[in-house]
C-alpha positions as CSV (number, residue, x, y, z in Angstrom):
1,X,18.4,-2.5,9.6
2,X,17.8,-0.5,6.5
3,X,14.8,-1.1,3.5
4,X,14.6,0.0,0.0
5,X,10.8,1.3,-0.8
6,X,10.8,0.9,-4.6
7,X,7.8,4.3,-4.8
8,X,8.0,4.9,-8.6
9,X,5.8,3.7,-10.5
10,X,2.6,5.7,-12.7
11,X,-0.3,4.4,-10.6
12,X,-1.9,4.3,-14.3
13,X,-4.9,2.1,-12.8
14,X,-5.5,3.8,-9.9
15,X,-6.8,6.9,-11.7
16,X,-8.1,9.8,-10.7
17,X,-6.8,9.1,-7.3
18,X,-3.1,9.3,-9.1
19,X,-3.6,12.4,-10.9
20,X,-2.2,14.5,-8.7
21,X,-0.2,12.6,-6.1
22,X,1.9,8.9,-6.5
23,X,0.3,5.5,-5.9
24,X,2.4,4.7,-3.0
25,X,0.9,8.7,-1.1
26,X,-3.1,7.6,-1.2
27,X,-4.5,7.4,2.4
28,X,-5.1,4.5,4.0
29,X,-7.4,5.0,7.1
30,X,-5.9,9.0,7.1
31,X,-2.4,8.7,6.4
32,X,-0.4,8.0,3.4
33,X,0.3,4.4,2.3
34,X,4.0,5.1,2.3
35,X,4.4,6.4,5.8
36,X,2.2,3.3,7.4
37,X,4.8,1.3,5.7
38,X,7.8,3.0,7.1
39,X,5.8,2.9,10.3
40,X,5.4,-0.7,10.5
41,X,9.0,-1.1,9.3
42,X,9.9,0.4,12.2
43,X,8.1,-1.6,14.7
44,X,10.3,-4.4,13.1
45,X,13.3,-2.8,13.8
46,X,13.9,-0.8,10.6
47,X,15.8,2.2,11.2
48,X,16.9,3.8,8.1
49,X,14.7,3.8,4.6
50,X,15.9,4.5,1.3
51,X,12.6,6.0,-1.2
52,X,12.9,5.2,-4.8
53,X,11.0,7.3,-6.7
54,X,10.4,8.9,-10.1
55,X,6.7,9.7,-10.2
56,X,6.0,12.9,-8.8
57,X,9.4,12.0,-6.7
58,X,9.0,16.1,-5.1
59,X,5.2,15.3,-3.6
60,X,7.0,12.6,-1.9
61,X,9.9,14.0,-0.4
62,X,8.0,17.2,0.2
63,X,5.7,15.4,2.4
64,X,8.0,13.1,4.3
65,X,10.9,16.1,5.3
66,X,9.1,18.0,7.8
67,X,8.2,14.8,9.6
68,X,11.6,14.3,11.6
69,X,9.6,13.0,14.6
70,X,8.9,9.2,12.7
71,X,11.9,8.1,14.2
72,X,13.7,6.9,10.8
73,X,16.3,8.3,8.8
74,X,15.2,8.5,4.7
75,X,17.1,9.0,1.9
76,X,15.6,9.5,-1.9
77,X,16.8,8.5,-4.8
78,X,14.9,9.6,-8.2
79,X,14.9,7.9,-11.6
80,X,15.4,10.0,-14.5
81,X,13.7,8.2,-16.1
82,X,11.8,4.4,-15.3
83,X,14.4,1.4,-14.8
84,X,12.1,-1.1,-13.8
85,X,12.1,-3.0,-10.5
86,X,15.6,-4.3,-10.7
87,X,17.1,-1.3,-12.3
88,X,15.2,0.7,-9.4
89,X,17.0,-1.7,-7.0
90,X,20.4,-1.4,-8.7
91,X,20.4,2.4,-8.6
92,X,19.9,2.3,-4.9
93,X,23.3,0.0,-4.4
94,X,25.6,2.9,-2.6
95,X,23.0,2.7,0.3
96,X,23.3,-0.8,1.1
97,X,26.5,-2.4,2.8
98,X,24.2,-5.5,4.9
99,X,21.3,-7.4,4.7
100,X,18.4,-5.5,3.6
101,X,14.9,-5.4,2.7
102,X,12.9,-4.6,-0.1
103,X,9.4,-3.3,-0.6
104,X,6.9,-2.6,-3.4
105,X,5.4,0.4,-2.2
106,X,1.4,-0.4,-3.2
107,X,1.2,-3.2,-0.9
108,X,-1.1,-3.7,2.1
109,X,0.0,-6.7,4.5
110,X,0.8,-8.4,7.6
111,X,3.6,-9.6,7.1
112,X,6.3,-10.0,10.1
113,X,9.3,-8.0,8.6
114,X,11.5,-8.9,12.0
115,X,10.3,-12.6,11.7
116,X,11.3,-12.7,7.9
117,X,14.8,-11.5,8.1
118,X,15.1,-14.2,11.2
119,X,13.9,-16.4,8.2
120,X,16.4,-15.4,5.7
121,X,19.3,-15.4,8.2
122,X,18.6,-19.2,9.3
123,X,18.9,-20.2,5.8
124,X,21.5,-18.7,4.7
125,X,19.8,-17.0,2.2
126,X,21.3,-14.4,-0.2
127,X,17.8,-14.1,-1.6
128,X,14.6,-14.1,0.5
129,X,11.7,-14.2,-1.3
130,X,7.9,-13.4,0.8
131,X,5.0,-14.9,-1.0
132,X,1.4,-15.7,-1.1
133,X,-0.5,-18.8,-1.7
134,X,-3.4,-18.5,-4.9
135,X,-5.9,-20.4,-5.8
136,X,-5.8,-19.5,-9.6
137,X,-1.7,-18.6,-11.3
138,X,-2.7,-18.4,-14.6
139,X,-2.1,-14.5,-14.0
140,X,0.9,-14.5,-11.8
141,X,4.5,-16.0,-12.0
142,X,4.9,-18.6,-9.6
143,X,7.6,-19.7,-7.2
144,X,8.3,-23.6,-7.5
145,X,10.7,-24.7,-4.2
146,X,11.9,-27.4,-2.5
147,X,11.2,-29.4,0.8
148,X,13.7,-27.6,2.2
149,X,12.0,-24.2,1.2
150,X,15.2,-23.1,-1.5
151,X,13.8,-22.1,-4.9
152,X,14.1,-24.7,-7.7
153,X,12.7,-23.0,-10.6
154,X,10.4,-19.5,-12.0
155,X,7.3,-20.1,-13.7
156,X,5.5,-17.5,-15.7
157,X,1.9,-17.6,-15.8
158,X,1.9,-21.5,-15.5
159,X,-1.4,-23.1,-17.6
160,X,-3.5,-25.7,-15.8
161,X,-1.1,-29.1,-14.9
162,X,2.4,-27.0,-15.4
163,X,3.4,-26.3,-12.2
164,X,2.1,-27.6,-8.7
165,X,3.3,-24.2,-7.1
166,X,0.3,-22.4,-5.6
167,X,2.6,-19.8,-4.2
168,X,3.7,-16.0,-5.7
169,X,5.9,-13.3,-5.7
170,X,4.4,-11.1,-2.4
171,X,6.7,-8.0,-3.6
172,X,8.4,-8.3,-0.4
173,X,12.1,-9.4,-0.1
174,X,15.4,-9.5,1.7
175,X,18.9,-9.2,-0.3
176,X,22.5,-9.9,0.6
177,X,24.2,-6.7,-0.9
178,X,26.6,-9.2,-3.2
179,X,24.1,-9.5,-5.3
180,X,23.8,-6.5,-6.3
181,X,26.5,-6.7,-8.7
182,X,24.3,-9.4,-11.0
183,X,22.1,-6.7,-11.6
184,X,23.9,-4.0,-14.7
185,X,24.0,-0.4,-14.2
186,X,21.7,2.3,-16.0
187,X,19.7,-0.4,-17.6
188,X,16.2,-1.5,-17.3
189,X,15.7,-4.4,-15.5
190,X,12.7,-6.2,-14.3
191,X,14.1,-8.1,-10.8
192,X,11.3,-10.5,-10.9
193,X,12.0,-11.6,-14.6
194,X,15.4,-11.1,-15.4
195,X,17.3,-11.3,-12.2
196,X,15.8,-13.6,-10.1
197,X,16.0,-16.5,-13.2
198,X,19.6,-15.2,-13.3
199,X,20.3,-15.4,-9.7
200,X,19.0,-18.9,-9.7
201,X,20.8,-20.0,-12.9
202,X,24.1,-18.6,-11.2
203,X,23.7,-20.7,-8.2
204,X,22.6,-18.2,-5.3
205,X,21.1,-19.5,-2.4
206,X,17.2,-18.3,-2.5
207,X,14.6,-18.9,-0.3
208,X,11.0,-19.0,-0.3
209,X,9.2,-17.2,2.8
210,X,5.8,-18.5,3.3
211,X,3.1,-16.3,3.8
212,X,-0.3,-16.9,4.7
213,X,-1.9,-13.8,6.4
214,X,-3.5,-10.6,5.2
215,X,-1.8,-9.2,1.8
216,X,-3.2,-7.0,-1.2
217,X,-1.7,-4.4,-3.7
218,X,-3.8,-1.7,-4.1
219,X,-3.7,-1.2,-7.9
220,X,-7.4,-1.1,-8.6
221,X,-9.6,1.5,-7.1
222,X,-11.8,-1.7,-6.0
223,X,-9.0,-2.9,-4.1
224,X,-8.4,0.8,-2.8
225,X,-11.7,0.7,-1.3
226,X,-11.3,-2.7,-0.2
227,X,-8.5,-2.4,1.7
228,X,-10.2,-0.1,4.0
229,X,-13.5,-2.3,4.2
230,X,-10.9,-4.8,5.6
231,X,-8.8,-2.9,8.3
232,X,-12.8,-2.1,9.7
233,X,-14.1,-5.2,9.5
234,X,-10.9,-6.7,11.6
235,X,-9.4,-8.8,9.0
236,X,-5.4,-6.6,8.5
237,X,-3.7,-5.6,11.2
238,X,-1.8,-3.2,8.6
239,X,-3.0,-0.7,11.1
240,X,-3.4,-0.3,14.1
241,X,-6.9,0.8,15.6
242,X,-8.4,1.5,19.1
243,X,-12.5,1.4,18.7
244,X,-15.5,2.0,20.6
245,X,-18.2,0.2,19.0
246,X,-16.7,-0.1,15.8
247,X,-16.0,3.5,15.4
248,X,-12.6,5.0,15.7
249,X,-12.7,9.0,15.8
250,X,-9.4,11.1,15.4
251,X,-9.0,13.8,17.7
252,X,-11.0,17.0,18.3
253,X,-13.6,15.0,16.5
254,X,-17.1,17.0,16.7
255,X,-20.3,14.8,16.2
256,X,-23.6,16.7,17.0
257,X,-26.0,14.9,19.7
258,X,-28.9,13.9,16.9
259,X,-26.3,12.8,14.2
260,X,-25.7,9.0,13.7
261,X,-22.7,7.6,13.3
262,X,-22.6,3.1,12.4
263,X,-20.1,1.5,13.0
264,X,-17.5,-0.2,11.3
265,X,-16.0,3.5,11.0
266,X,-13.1,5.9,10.9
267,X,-13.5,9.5,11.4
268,X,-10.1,11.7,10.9
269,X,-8.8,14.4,13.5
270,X,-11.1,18.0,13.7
271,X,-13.7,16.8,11.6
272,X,-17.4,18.1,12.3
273,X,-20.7,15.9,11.9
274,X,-23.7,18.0,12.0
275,X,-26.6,17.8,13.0
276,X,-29.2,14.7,11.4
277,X,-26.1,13.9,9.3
278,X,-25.5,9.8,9.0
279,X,-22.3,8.4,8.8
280,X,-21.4,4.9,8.2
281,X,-20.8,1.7,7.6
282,X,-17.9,0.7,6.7
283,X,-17.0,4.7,5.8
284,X,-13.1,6.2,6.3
285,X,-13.2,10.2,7.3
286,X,-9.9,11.7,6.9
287,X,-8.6,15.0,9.0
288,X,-10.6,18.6,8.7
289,X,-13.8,17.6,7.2
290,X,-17.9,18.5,7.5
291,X,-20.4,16.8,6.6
292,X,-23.7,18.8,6.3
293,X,-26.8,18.3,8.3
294,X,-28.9,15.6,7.0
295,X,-26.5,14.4,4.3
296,X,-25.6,10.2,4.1
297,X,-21.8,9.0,3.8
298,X,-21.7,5.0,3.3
299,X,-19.1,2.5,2.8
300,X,-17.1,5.1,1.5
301,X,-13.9,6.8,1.7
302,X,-12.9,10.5,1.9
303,X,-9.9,11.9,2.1
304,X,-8.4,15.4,3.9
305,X,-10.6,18.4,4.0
306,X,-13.7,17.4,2.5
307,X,-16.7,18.9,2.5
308,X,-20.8,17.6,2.1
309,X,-22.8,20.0,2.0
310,X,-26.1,19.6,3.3
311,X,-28.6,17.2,2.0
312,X,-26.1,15.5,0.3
313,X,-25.7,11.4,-0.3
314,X,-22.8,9.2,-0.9
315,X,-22.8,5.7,-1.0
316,X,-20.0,3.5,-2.2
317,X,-17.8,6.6,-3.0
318,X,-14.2,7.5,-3.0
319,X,-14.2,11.6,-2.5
320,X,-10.6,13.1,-3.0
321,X,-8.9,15.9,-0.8
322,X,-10.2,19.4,-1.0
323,X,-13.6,18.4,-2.7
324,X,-16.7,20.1,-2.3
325,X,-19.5,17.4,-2.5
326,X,-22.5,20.2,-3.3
327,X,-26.4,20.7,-1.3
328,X,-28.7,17.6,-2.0
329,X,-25.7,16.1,-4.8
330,X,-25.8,12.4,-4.9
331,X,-22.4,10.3,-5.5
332,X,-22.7,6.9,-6.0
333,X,-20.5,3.7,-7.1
334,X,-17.8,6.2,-8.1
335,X,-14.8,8.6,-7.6
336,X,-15.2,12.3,-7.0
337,X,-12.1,14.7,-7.5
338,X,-11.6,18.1,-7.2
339,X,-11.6,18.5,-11.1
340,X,-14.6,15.9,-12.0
341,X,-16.8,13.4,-11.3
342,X,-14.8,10.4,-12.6
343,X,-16.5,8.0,-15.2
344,X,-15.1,5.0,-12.8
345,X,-17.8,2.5,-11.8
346,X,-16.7,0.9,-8.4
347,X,-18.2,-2.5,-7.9
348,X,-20.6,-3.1,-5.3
């Protein structure tokens, strides 16, 4: 089975944390979104991934070629320059000869990959489309369907009494490759706007895939931070964790007898806790970092090779790779990069 990860786009409201890497690379619990996608593709039976990228496309590919041992073929294809989602999908169209799936690469979910392509396959389907139940559309477009679960009809941003659809595009889908060819060449071409409506009007058999468990897209720094607040406190299985506690430590993790660590927490592979330091809740450590004696890390998230100095105190921080967070510094309700202490105020 092959996907399409569609890994392009500017990650405009996710800066900083997009400055210098794309949207679908920020960690999640250690490791880039991206490859804990193509990870739990896998487990579903996903064997071969095609990356669509324009974006900082090299970061991507740079990161993913070494890594042979995943156990899943990738291609890459780049944009010269952006062709929306269905001018992303249409690009990738020599890849694909069967069934495949498609993914919007800033999602975080549950979602049964295996059990949705069963889904699609029972129907019929030349168009699967995953989505979520709302309470308020007003903001989204919504999927109306019949009892049957075929798609009747696309509503954009439906006002109160237009549409008695709760349910929305989930950014997840699965496409018969004839379809392909509704979609023109070098153009740009929103999928969810353009061809789906199209499809529909033509006659194509879609389907709706309901889904009710865990599902987010990261595009907010809120819902960044969230997402990891989530994975701790037990409610995504997105990834998966072994505790003690309520504290999962990497390995060659060193933690100093009088420091403290409260759990919900992650701590990333070689990194050192010294000695009075405190370190938790709901806090995500990535790989090689120290953090000083006596300093404070709460319900925050750093990434790779971090280091507190002593004295320090974060609380409700996001900390980017290679930062320096300086002697008795305080970093609160914001995010901290290696080039400035960002003016973004994270929500409590």
């Amino acid at each position: 089975m092959k996907a399409l990860l569609l890994a392009g786009g500017l990650g405009t409201r996710l800066r900083p944390l997009t400055d210098d890497l794309p949207k679908p690379m920020v960690p999640i619990m250690g490791r880039p979104l991206l490859e804990r996608i193509i990870l739990n593709l896998k487990k579903s039976g996903v064997d071969e991934v095609v990356i669509s990228t324009y974006y900082k496309s090299q970061y991507i590919e740079d990161y993913f070629k070494p890594k042979e041992d995943l156990g899943v073929k990738i291609h890459y294809i780049t944009e010269e320059s952006p062709l929306g989602t269905g001018g992303a999908i249409k690009n990738a169209e020599k890849f694909f000869d069967d069934t495949f799936l498609i993914l919007n690469s800033d999602i975080v979910s549950d979602i049964d990959y295996a059990d949705l392509i069963k889904y699609h396959k029972r129907r019929r389907a030349q168009v699967t489309i995953a989505s979520i139940e709302v309470r308020d559309t007003s903001q989204y477009g919504v999927i109306e369907f019949d009892e049957k679960g075929f798609i009747t009809a696309f509503k954009e941003k439906p006002k109160l009494g237009e549409s008695n659809s709760k349910y929305i595009n989930a950014g997840v889908y699965v496409f018969e490759p004839e379809v392909l060819k509704e979609i023109p060449e070098n153009t740009v071409v929103s999928v969810e706007r353009e061809t789906y409506p199209k499809l529909l009007e033509k006659g194509y058999r879609m389907a709706i895939y309901k889904f009710n468990g865990y599902w987010i897209d990261i595009g907010t720094i809120d819902k960044y931070k969230k997402v990891h607040e989530d994975i701790l406190k037990g409610k995504s299985k997105f990834v998966s964790t072994t505790s003690s506690r309520g504290i999962i430590l990497g390995d060659n993790v060193k933690i100093h007898p009088t420091a403290k660590v409260i759990g919900p927490a992650y701590i990333g592979n070689n990194t050192e806790i010294d000695a009075y330091a405190t370190v938790g809740p709901y806090t995500v450590i990535g790989n090689n970092c120290r953090i000083g004696q006596e300093s404070k890390v709460s319900q925050s998230v750093l990434w790779d090779n971090v280091k507190v100095r002593r004295f320090a105190r974060l609380e409700n921080a996001v900390v980017t790779s290679e930062c320096i967070v300086e002697v008795n510094m305080e970093v609160k309700n914001t995010v901290f990069t290696a080039n400035r202490l960002a003016s973004t105020t994270l929500t409590t």
